[in-house]
Residue, then its C-alpha position, 0 to 999 in steps of 0.5 A: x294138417x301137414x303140408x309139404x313144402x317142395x319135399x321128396x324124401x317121406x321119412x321122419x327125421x330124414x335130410x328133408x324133415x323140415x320141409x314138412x310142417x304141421x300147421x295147426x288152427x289158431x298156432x302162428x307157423x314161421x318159417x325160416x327159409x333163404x331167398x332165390x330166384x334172384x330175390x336182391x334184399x338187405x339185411x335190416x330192411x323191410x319189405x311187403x310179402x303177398x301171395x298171388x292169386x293162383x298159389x296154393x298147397x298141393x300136397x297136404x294129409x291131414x294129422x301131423x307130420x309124425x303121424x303122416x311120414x314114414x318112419x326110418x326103416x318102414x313104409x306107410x304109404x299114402x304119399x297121396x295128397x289127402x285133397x284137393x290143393x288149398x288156395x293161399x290168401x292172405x288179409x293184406x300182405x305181411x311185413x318182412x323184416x330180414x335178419x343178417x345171417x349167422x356167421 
């Protein structure tokens, strides 16, 4: 299934391409992303990730994101989502360890 996390540009290997991932049954996802909102954390430290309640992914097709997003110069159409949005839960909240940038 491919998902969308907050993309607009539809096209394989765009400036946005990251922004869309595969996830597959039994395949671990991890994704590198940077903080905001105002999020204060220190590099080396450890903190609790949950997800509320009401989040969900509001934009998914299924097949991967090669098969789902335009290619450079063509139009595929169907920006769609190919359902309903899926609730997040997670089991109990996940531990987050953040790592100090690359200068």
């Amino acid at each position: 299934m491919c998902v969308n996390r907050l993309g607009f540009n539809f096209t394989l290997g765009s400036t946005e391409d990251d922004l869309f991932v595969t996830l597959e049954p039994g395949k671990p996802m991890v994704f590198h992303t940077v903080f905001d909102y105002g999020f204060h954390a220190l590099p080396g430290h450890r903190y609790l990730v949950d997800v509320h309640e009401s989040e969900n992914v509001g934009w998914w097709k299924k097949g991967r994101k090669e098969d789902v997003l335009n290619l450079p110069g063509k139009n595929r159409g169907g920006h769609y989502s190919d359902g309903e949005p899926i609730a997040l839960s997670l089991d109990e909240p996940a531990e987050l360890k953040l790592l100090p940038l690359d200068d």
